[in-house]
DRENSE-903961 format. One line per 4 residues: number of its first residue (from 1); for each residue z, y, x of C-alpha. Coordinates in steps of 0.05 Angstrom, whole numbers. Layout:
<pts>
NUM	Z/Y/X; ...;
</pts>
This chain:
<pts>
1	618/-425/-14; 632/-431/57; 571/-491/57; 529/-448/18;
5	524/-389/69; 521/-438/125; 457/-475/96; 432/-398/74;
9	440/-374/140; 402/-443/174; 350/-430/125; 335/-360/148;
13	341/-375/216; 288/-432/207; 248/-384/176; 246/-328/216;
17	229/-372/280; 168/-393/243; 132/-341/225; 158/-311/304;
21	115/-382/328; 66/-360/273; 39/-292/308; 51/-330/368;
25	5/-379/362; -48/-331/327; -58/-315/400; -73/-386/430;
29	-146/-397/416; -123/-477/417; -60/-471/371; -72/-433/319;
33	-89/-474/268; -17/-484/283; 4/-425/251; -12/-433/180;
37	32/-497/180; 88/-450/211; 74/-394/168; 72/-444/113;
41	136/-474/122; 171/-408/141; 155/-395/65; 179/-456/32;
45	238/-468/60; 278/-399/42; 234/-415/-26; 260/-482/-37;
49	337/-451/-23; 336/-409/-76; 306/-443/-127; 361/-493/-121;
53	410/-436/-121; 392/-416/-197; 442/-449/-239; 418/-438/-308;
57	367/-493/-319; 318/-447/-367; 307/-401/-309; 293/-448/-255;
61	244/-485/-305; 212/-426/-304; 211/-403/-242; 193/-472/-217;
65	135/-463/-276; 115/-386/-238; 111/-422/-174; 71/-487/-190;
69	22/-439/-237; 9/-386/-185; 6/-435/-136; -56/-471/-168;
73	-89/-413/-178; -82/-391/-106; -107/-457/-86; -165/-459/-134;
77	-181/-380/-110; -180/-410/-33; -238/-462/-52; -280/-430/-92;
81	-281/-351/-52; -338/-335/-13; -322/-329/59; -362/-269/62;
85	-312/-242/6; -241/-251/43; -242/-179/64; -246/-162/-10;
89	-190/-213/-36; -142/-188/16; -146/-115/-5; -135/-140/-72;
93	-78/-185/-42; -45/-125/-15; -47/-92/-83; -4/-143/-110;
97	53/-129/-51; 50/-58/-68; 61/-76/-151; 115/-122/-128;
101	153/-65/-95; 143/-25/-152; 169/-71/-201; 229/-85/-155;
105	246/-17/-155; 235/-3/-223; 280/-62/-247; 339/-37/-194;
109	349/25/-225; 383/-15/-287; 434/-39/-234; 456/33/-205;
113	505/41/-248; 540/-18/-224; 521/0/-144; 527/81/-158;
117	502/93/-86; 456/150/-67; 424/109/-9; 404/56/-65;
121	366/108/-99; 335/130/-42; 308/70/-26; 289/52/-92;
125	246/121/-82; 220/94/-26; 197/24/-55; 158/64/-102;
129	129/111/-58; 106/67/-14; 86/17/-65; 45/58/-102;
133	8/80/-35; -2/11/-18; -32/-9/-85; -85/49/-100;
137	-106/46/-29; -118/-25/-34; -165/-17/-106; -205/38/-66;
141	-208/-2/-6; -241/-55/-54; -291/-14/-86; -310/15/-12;
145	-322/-61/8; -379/-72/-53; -405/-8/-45; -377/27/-105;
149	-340/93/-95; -322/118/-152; -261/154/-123; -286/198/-75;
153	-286/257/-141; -207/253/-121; -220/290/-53; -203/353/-74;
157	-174/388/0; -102/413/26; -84/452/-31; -79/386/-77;
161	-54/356/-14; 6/401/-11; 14/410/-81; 30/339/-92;
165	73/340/-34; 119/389/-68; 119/354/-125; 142/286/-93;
169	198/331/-64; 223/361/-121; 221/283/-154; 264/256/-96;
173	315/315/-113; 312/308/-180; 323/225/-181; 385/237/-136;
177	407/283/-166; 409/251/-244; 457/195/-267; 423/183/-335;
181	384/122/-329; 329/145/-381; 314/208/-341; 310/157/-270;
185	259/111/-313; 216/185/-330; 224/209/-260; 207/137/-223;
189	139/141/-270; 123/205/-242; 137/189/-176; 85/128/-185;
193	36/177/-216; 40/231/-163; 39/172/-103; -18/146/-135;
197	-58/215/-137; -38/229/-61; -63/160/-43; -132/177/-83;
201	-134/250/-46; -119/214/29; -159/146/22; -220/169/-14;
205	-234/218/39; -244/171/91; -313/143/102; -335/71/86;
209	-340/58/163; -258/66/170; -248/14/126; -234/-44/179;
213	-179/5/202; -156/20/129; -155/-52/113; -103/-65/177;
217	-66/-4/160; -50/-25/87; -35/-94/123; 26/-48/159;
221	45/-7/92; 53/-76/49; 101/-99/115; 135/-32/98;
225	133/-45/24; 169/-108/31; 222/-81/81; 242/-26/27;
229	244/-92/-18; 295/-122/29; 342/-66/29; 337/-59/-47;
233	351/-131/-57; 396/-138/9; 356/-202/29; 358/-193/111;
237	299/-242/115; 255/-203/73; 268/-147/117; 256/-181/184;
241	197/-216/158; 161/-144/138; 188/-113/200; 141/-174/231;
245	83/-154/177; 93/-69/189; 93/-81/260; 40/-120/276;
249	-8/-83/226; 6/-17/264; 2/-44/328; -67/-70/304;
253	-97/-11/265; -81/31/338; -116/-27/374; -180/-16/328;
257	-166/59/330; -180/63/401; -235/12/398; -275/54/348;
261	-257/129/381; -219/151/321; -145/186/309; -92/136/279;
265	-67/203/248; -138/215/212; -139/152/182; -53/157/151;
269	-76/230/129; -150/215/115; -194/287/123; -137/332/107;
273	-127/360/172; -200/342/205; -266/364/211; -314/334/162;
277	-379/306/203; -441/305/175; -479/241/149; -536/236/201;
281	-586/221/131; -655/244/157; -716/202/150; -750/184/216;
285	-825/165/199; -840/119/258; -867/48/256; -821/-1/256;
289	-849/-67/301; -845/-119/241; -844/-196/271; -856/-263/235;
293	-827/-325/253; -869/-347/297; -868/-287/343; -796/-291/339;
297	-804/-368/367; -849/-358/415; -799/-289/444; -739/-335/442;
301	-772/-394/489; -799/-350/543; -722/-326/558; -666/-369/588;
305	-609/-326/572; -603/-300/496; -549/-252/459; -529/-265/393;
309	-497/-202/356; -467/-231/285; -451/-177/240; -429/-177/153;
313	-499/-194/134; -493/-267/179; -425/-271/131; -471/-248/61;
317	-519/-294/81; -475/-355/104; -518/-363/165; -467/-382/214;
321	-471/-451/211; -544/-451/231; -535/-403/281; -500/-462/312;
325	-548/-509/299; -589/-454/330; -547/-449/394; -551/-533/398;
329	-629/-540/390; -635/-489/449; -589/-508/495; -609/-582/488;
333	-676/-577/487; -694/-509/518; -632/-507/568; -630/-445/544;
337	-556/-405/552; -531/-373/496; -475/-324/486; -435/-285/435;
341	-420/-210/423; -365/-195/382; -352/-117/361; -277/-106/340;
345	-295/-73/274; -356/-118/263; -363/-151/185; -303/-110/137;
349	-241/-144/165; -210/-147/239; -233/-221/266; -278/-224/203;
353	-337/-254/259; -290/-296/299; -265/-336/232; -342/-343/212;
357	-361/-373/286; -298/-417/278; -320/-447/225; -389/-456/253;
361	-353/-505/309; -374/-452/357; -331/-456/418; -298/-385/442;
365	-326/-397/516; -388/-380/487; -351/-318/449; -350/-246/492;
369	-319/-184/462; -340/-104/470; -286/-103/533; -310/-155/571;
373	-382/-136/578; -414/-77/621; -481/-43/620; -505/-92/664;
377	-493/-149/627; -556/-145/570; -610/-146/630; -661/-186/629;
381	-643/-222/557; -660/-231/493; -616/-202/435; -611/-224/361;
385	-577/-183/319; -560/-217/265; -534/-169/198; -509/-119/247;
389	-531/-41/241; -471/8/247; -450/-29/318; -508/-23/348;
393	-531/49/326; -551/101/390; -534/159/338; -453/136/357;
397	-473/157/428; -523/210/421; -514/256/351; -446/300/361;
401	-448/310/277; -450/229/271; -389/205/234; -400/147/283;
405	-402/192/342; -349/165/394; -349/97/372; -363/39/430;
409	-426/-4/401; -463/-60/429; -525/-30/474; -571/-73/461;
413	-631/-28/467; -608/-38/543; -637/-115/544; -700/-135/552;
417	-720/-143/480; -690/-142/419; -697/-175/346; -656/-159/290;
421	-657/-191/223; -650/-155/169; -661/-156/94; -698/-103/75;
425	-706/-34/99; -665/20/53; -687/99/46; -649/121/110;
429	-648/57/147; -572/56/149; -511/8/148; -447/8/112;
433	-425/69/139; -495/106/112; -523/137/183; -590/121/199;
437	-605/81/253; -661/102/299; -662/31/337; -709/5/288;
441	-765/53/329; -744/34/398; -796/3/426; -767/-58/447;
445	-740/-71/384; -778/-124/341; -745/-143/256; -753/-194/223;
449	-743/-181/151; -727/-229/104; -661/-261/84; -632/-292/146;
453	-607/-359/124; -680/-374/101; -711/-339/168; -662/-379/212;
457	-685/-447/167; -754/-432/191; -741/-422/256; -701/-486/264;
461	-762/-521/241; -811/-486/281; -775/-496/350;
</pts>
């Protein structure tokens, strides 16, 4: 026994230094590749533990079964996924987390009897609360990201708001309160019901351009989720490892919070408490300076210093990779000096951009971010704007009744010239946030429409 707790406690130990070296070396832009082995092994060595800890031979057959199975299909899922779709698969992801804490809880009740502690119950409550906020968050979160939302019907105001507040209340009471396990199964099923209908009435009120933010800050609740897990199941490592997970995703969605203008508390209450702003949706009917490839050639040779601004449509498109070949042909043959803009909240995920110029082999000397540049520094260039609209729209620094208003964005109307690519042009000329964009009519401003792997292609062959 005495072996046992020692190799238990080496294990966690182990573990909990490497996911520690994990976010550690997330920060090193030359060792974290590093991290995934870490973060890899800090999984599978508590794993392997307990799976020789299981002495009846049926159930670690099948567990070893649950593992290998999910395992492949994780691995098959990693392969075949669109890199333009990760933000989507880890909302989905994070529902998962909040279903495991939901299950957790649910299959703990059975064992109060045996525990008959108030505290348990509590944090069974908990698990399920916190759960279920973590799971219908995430399935809106995915619906925002392909531009379906079908629960913003669920906004209803305060009243709801407060309604199902008092309702939770009186369910907390009520499942302390009761001994008889049946009535703890009916209240722990309305407790998941009435979590699930504050989550709709909170998330769905926050507009599609939050969702970077609301993707980090379910990051933090599933950290939560698993730390209410950990007390449940009175695994310390779980605990300390979702500390790590909470943590970190709050620290992060206050980082974006400030990057993008906005209240952490409007985002954890959604439009409750806050002034709804207008959609800036009129129609400006200007002429928009449509370029062809060759114009856009011929602009990008006459300057020696060129901007690139990547935004989701590069990641929709799969462009980055000849982007680089892009940035190669120029600088080799042109001497031509090319640099990156990256906005915080630029593609649907937090370091969406950077992963796609990673895999591009661009190198992050080339890389700048929103912080590091001034007014001064788009003077005299060129700027391509590739799939970006919402972080570069003027109506986040001029229109008060924006719901972008206060939000930093790239001025690149400030350069010398500027050519966006872009698709096609919808009804109000807007992004994934749905303002309009008056850029488009600046004159400096030049599109090329068209998708922008194809336009790119061309271009590599015309210069």
């Amino acid at each position: 026994m005495f072996l046992n707790f020692n190799i238990f406690f080496l294990f966690n130990i182990f573990s909990i230094i490497s996911f520690f070296l994990c976010l550690l070396f997330f920060s090193s832009k030359q060792h974290f590749f590093y991290s995934i082995y870490l973060g890899f092994l800090g999984i599978f060595f508590p794993l392997i533990y307990y799976i020789f800890c299981l002495k009846k031979t049926i159930l670690l057959l099948i567990v070893i079964f649950l593992i290998l199975f999910t395992g492949i299909i994780g691995w098959i899922i990693s392969i075949k996924i669109d890199i333009s779709r990760v933000p989507e698969l880890i909302t989905l992801m994070h529902s998962f987390i909040g279903l495991s804490a939901i299950s957790i809880g649910y299959n703990n009740i059975f064992l109060y009897k045996v525990i008959n502690n108030k505290i348990y119950l509590m944090e069974i409550f908990l698990s399920n609360f916190i759960g279920s906020f973590t799971f219908i968050g995430s399935i809106i979160s995915y619906f925002k990201l392909i531009n379906k939302d079908i629960f913003s019907i669920f906004f209803i105001g305060k009243k709801i708001f407060y309604l199902n507040i008092f309702l939770l209340f009186i369910n907390l009471f009520l499942f302390l309160s009761i001994n008889n396990i049946k009535y703890l199964i009916f209240i722990y099923l309305l407790t998941f019901l009435f979590s699930n209908f504050l989550g709709l009435n909170i998330l769905s009120s926050l507009d599609s351009s939050d969702i970077p933010i609301i993707i980090s800050m379910l990051n933090a609740y599933s950290g939560l989720s698993s730390v209410i897990s950990g007390f449940i199941l009175n695994n310390n490592l779980l605990i300390i490892i979702g500390s790590l997970v909470s943590s970190s995703g709050f620290i992060l969605s206050k980082k974006m919070c400030l990057s993008m203008n906005k209240s952490i508390f409007q985002i954890i209450f959604g439009k409750i408490f806050f002034k709804n702003l207008y959609y800036n949706t009129y129609i400006i009917k200007k002429k928009i300076n449509k370029l062809s490839c060759i114009d856009v050639k011929e602009k990008i040779i006459s300057f020696k210093n060129i901007i690139i601004v990547p935004g989701y449509g590069m990641a929709l498109s799969q462009s980055q990779k000849l982007i680089s070949c892009l940035m190669r042909k120029l600088l080799n043959k042109y001497s031509i000096n090319i640099e990156f803009i990256i906005h915080p909240v630029a593609g649907r995920l937090p370091g969406h951009m950077n992963l796609l110029l990673a895999e591009a082999n661009i190198q992050y000397k080339y890389i700048y971010s929103l912080d590091s540049i001034d007014d001064n520094f788009m003077k005299n260039k060129l700027v391509l704007v590739i799939g970006a609209n919402d972080i570069i729209n003027p109506e986040a620094i001029s229109n008060k009744n924006c719901i972008l208003y206060g939000m930093p964005v790239i001025k690149v109307w400030k350069s010398n010239f500027v050519i966006i690519f872009k698709r096609s042009m919808n009804l109000y000329n807007s992004g994934f946030s749905k303002v309009n964009n008056s850029i488009f009519y600046k004159k400096n401003v030049g599109v090329l429409f068209g998708d922008a792997k194809l336009n790119l292609q061309n271009l590599l062959d015309l210069i």
